[in-house]
C-alpha positions in Angstrom: 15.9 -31.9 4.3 18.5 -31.0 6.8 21.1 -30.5 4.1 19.0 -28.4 2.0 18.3 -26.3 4.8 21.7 -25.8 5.4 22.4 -25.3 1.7 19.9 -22.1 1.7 21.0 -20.7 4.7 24.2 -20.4 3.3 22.7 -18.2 0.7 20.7 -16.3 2.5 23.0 -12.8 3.8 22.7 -13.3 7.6 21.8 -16.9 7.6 18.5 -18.2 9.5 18.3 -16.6 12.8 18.3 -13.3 11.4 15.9 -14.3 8.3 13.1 -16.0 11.2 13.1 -12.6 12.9 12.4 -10.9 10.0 9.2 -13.1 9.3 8.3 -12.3 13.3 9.0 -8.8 12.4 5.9 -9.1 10.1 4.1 -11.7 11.6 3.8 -9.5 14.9 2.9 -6.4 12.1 0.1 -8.2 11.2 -1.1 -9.4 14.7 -1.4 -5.2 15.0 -3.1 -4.6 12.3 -6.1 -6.9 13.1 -6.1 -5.1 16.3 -6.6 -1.8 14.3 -9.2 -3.3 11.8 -10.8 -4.5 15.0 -11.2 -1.1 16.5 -12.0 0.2 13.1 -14.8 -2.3 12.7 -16.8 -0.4 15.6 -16.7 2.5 14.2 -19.2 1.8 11.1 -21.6 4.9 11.7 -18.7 7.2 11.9 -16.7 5.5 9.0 -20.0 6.4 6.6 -20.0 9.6 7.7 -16.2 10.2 6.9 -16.7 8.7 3.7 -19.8 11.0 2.8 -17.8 14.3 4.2 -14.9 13.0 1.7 -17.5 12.6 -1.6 -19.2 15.9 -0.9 -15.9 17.7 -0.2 -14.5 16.2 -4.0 -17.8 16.7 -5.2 -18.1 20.7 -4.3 -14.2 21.1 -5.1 -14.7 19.8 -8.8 -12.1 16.9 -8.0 -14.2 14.2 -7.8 -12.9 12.5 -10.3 -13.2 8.7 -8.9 -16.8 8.1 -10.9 -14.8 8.9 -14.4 -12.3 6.3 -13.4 -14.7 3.8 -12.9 -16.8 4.3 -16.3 -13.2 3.8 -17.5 -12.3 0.6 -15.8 -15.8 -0.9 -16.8 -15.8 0.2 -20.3 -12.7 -2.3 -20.9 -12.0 -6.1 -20.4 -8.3 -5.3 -20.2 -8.7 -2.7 -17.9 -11.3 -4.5 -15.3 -8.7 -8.0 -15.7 -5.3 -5.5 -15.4 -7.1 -3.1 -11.8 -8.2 -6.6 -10.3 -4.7 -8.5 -10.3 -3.3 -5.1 -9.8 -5.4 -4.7 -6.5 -5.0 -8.1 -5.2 -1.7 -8.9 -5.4 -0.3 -5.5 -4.7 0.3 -5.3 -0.9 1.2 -9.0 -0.1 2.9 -10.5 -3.6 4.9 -6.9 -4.6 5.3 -6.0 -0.9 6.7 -9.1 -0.1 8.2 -10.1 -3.1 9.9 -7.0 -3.6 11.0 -7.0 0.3 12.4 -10.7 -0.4 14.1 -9.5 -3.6 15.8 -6.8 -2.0 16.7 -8.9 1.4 19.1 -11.5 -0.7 20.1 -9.2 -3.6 20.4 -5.9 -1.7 20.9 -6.4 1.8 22.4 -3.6 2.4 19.0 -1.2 2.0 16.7 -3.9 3.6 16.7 -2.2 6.7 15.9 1.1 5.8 13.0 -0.5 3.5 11.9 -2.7 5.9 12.2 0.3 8.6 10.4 3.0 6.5 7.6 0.4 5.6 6.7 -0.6 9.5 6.6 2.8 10.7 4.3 4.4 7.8 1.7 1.8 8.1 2.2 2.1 11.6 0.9 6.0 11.5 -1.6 4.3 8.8 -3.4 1.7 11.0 -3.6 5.2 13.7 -5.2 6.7 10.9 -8.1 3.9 10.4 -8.1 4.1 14.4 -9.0 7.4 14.6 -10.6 8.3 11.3 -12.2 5.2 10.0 -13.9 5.5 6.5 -15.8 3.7 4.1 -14.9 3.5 0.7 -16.3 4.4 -2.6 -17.9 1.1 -3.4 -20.1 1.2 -0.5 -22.0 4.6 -1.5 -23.8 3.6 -4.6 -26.2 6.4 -4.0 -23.6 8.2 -5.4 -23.1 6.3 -8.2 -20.0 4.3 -6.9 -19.7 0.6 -7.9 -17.9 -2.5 -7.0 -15.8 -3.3 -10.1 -13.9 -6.0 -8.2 -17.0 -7.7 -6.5 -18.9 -7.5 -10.1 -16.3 -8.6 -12.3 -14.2 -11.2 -10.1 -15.0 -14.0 -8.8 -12.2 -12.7 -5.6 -13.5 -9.6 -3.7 -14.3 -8.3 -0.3 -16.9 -10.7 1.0 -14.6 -13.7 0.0 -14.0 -15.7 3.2 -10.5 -15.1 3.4 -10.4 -11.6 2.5 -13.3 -10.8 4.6 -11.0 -12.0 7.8 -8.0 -9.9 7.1 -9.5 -7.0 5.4 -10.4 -3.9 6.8 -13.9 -2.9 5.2 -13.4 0.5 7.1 -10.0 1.3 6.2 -10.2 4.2 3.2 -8.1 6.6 4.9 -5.3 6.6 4.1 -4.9 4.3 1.5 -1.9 2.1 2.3 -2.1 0.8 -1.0 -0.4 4.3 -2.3 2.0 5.0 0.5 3.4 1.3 -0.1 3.5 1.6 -3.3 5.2 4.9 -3.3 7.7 3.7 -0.7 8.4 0.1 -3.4 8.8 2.4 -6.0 11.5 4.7 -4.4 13.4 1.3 -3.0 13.3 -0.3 -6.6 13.9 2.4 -8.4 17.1 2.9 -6.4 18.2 -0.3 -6.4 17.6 -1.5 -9.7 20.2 -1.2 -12.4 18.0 -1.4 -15.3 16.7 2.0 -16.7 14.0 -0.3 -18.1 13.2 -1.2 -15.0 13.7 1.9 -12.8 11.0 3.6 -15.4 8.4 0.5 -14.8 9.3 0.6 -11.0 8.5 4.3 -11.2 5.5 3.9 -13.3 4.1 1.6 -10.3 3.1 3.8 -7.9 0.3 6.0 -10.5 -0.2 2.4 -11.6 -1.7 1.6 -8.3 -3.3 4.8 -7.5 -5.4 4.2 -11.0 -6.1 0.9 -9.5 -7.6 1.5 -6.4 -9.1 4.9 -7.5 -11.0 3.3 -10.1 -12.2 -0.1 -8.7 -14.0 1.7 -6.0 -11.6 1.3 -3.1 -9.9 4.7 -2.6 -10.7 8.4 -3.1 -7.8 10.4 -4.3 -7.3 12.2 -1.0 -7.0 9.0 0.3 -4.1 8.4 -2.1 -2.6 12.0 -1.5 -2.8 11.2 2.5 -0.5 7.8 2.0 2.0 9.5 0.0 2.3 11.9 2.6 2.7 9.9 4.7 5.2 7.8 3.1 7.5 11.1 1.7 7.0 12.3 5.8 8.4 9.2 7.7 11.0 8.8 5.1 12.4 12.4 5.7 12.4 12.1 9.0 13.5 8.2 9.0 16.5 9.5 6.6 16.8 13.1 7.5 20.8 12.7 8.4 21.8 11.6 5.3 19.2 13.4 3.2 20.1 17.1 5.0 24.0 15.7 5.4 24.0 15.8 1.0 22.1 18.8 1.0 25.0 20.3 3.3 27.6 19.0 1.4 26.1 20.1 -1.7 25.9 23.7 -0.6 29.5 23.6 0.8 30.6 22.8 -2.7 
């Protein structure tokens, strides 16, 4: 065992030390985030009214477009199977798969990924703080369903998902603003065009996913991205504006 340790520490770039505080990196993320799901949790008069001023501000502006979605999803077995995996594995197997991925094979933008990932969920978890809102799926008044709790045998009242879910946490959708931050990493990083295009393709992926299974509303989705396109300018604003200065000396 000992050797074998050994052996992957020598592939990994900065051996184990550095690799262990990366996992308490995250581990002490998620120890915050059930603080914020906590606080959120309190909040459940105020999260339904959110959610209602939300519907009826889609619903008056034409743009409520999350009820077509669903009929979508449930009018296809492909479609229900594809949202559900979609939706369950996104944040923790693509997250951290793709954050693994790019630790060993692209060390050199793990930090700025890793960085750009803890401080817009950061701003997130303030944003189910201060504004917590119930999702989609718990207004059937409105006509709203829950695809994955209907057609899965995995969904929100599952014990596990229960303890580290936020049933509060609509807005803004982390789902989106993650995905939107993978997408820009990959698609950077990734040599492929082939793959570039499906990393691209990922983040309207997801927003379909979570838009249509009940989870999100679409200003949900638009407040991630911002989110995400924010803390990244600011996170890379010397050598974003630096190009841009260059360019225009040119």
């Amino acid at each position: 065992m000992t050797r074998l340790a050994v052996g992957i520490g020598r592939q990994l770039p900065r051996g184990w030390s550095h690799f262990g505080l990366q996992l308490a990196i995250w581990i002490g993320f998620y120890v915050v985030y059930q603080v914020a799901r906590g606080a959120a949790d309190r909040s459940v008069v105020a999260a339904f009214d959110h959610g209602r001023e939300i519907i009826e501000f889609e619903y008056q502006t034409g743009s409520l477009v999350e009820l077509s979605l669903q009929r979508l999803v449930e009018g296809s077995n492909f479609l229900i199977t594809a949202t559900s995996y979609t939706y369950w594995l996104s944040q923790f197997a693509v997250v951290g798969g793709t954050l693994l991925w790019v630790y060993l094979r692209h060390h050199e933008r793990f930090a700025d990924f890793r960085n750009w990932l803890i401080v817009a969920n950061l701003i997130g978890l303030a944003g189910y703080v201060l504004v917590p809102t119930a999702p989609p799926r718990m207004f059937p008044e409105w006509g709203f369903v829950d695809v994955l709790a209907e057609n899965s045998a995995l969904n929100h009242s599952s014990s596990v998902i229960a303890f580290a879910a936020n049933p509060y946490a609509a807005m803004p959708s982390l789902h989106a603003m993650d995905a939107l931050i993978v997408s820009v990493i990959m698609v950077l990083v990734c040599r492929s065009l082939t793959a570039k295009i499906l990393w691209a393709l990922w983040t309207p992926w997801l927003c379909f996913t979570v838009f249509s299974t009940g989870n999100h509303y679409w200003l949900d989705g638009a407040a991630g991205a911002a989110i995400a396109l924010v803390t990244g300018a600011v996170l890379f604003r010397d050598r974003l504006f630096g190009r841009s200065a260059a360019a225009a000396r040119v």
